[in-house]
PyMOL CGO cylinders between C-alpha atoms (Angstrom):
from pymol import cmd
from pymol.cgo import CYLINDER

trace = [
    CYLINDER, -8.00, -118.31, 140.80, -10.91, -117.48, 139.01, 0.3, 1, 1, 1, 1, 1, 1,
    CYLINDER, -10.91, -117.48, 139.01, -11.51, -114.45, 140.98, 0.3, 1, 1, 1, 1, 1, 1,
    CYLINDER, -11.51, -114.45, 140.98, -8.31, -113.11, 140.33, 0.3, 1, 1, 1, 1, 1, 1,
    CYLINDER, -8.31, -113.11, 140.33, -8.67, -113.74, 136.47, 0.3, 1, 1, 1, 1, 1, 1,
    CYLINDER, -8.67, -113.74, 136.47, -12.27, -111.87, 136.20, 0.3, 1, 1, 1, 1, 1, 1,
    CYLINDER, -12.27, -111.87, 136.20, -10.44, -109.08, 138.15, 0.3, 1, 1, 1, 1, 1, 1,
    CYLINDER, -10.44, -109.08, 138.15, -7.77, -108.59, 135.80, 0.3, 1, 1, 1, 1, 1, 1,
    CYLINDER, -7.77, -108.59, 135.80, -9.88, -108.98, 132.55, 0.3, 1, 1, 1, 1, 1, 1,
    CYLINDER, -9.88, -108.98, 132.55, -11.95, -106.09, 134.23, 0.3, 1, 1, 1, 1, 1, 1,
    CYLINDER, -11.95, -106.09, 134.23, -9.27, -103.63, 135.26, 0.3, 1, 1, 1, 1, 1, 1,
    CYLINDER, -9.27, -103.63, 135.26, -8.26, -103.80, 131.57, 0.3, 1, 1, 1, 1, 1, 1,
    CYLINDER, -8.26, -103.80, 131.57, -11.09, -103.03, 129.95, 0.3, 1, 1, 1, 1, 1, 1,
    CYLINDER, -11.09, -103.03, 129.95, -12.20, -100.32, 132.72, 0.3, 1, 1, 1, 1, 1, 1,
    CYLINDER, -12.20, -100.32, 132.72, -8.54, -98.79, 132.92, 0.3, 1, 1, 1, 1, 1, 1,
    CYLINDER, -8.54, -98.79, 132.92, -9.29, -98.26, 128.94, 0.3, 1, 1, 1, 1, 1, 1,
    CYLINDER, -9.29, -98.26, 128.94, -12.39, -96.73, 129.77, 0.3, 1, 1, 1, 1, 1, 1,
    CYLINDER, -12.39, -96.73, 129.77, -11.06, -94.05, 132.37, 0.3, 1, 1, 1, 1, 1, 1,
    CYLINDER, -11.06, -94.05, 132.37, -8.12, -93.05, 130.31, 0.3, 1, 1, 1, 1, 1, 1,
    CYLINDER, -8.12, -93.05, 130.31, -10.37, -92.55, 127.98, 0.3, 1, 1, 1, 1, 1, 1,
    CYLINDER, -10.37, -92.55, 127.98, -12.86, -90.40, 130.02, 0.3, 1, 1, 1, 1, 1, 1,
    CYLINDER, -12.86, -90.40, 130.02, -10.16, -88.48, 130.90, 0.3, 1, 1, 1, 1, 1, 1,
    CYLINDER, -10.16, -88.48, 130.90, -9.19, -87.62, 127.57, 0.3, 1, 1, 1, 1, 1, 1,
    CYLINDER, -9.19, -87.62, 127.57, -5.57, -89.86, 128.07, 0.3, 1, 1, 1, 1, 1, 1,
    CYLINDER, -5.57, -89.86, 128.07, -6.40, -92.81, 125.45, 0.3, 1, 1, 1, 1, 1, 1,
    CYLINDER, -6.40, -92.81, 125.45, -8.21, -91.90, 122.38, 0.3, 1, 1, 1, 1, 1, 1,
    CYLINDER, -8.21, -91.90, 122.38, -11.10, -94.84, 121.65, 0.3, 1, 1, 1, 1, 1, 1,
    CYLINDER, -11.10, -94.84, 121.65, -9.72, -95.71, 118.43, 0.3, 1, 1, 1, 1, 1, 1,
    CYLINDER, -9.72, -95.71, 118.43, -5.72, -95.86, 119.84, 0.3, 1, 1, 1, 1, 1, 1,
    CYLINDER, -5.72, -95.86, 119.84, -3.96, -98.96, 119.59, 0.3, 1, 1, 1, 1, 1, 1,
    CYLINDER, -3.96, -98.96, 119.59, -3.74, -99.24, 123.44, 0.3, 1, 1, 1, 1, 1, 1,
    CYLINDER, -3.74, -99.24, 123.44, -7.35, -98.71, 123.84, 0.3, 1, 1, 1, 1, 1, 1,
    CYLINDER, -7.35, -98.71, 123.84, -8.60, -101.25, 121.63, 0.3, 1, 1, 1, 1, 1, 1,
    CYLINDER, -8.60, -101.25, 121.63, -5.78, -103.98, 122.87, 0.3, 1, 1, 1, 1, 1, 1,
    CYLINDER, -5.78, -103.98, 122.87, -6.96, -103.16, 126.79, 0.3, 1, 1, 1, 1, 1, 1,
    CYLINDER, -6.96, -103.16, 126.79, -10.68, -103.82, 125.42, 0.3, 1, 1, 1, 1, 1, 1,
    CYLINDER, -10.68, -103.82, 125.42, -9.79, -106.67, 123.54, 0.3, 1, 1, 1, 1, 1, 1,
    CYLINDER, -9.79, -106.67, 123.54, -7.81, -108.75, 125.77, 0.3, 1, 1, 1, 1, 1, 1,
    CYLINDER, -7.81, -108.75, 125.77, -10.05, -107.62, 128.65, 0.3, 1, 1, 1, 1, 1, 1,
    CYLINDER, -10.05, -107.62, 128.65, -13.05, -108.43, 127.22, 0.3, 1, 1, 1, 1, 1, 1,
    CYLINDER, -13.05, -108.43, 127.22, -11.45, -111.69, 125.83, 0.3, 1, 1, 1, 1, 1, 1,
    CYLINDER, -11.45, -111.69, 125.83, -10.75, -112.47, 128.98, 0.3, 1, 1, 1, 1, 1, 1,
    CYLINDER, -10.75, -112.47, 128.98, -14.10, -112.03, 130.47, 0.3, 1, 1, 1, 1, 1, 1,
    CYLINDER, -14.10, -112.03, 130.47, -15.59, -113.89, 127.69, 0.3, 1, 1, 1, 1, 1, 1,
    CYLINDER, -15.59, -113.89, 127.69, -13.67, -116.78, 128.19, 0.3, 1, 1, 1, 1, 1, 1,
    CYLINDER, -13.67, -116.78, 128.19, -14.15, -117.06, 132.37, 0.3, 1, 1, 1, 1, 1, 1,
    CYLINDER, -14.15, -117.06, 132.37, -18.36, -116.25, 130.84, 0.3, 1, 1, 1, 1, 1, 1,
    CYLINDER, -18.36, -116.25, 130.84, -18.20, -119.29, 128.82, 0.3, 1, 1, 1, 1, 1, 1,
    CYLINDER, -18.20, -119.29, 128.82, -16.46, -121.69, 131.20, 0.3, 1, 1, 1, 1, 1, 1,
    CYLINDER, -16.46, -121.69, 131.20, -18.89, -120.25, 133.48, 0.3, 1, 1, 1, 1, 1, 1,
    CYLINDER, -18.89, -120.25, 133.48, -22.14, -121.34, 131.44, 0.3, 1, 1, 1, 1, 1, 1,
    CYLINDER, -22.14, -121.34, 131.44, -22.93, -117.22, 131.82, 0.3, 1, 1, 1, 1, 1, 1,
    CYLINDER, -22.93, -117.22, 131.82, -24.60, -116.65, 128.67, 0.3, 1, 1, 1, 1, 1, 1,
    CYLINDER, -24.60, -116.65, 128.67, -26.03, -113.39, 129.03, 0.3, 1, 1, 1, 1, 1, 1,
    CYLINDER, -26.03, -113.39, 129.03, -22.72, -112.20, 129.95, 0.3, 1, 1, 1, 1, 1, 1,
    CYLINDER, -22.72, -112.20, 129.95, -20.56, -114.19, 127.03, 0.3, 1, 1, 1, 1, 1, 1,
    CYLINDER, -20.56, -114.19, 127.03, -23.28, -112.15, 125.07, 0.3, 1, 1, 1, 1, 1, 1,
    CYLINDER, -23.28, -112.15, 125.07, -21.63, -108.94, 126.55, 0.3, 1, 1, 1, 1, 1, 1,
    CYLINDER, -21.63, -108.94, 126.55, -18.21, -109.68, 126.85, 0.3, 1, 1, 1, 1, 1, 1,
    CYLINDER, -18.21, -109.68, 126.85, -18.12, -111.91, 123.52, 0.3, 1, 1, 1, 1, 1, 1,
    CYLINDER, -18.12, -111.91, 123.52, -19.81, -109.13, 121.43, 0.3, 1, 1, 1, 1, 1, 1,
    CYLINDER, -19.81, -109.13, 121.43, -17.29, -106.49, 123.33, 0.3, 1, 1, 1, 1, 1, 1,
    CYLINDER, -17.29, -106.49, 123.33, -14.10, -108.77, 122.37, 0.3, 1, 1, 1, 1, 1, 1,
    CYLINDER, -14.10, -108.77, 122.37, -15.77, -108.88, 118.84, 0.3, 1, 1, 1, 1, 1, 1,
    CYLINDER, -15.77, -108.88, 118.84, -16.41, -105.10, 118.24, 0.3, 1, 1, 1, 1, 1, 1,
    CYLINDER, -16.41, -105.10, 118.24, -12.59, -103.95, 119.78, 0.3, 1, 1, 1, 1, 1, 1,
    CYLINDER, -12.59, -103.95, 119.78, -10.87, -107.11, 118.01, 0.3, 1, 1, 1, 1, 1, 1,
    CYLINDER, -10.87, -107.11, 118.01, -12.30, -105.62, 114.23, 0.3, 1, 1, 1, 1, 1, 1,
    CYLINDER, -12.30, -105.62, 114.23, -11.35, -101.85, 115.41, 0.3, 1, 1, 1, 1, 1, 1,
    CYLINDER, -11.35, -101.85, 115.41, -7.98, -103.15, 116.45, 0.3, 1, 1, 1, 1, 1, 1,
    CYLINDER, -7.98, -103.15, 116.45, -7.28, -105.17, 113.31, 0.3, 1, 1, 1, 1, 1, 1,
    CYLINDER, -7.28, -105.17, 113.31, -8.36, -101.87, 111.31, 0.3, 1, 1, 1, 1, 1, 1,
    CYLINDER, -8.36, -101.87, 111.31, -5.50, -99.68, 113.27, 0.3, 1, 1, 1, 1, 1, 1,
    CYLINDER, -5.50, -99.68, 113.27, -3.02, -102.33, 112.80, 0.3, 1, 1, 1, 1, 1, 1,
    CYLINDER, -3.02, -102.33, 112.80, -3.51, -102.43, 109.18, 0.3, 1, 1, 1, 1, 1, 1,
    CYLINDER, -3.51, -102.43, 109.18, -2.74, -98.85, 109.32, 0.3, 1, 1, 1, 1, 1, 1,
    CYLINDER, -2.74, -98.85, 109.32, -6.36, -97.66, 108.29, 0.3, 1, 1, 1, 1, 1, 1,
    CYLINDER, -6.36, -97.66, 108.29, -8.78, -96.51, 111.64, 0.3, 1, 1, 1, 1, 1, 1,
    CYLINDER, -8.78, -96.51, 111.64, -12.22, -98.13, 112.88, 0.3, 1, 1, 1, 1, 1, 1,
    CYLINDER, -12.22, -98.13, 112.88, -15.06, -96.56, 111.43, 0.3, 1, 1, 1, 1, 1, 1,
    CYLINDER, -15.06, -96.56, 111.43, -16.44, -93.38, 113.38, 0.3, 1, 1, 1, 1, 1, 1,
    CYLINDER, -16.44, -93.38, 113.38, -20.43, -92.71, 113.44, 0.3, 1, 1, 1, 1, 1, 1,
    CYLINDER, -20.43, -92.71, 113.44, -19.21, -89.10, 113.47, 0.3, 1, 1, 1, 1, 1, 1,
]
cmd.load_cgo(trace, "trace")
């Protein structure tokens, strides 16, 4: 069961990433940041169950970074852009 739970937390966070590539998703979009999010959460989670610290580091920090830009969009302002 594991398996299939590190699978899904993945597919979210990489079908993010390629509709973003491909210009579908903007990085700051609500959907975006909720795929990273909950994928990343996800990952985190099966990382620290897993005693993988180097990946919680990732995944954690990840879950972190798109949970702030996602709280930003839903209080109707945008993540900040280096731009």
């Amino acid at each position: 069961m594991d398996v299939v739970i590190q699978i899904a937390g993945s597919i979210l966070v990489l079908v993010g990433f390629a509709l973003a590539q491909f210009g579908v998703l903007d990085v700051r979009s609500r959907r975006y940041l909720v795929l990273n999010t909950v994928g990343s959460g996800i990952l985190a989670v099966e990382a620290l169950v897993g005693q993988q610290w180097g990946f919680l580091l990732l995944e954690g920090v990840w879950a972190i970074v798109s949970g702030i830009g996602l709280v930003a969009v839903l209080r109707g302002g945008r993540p900040r852009s280096s731009h």
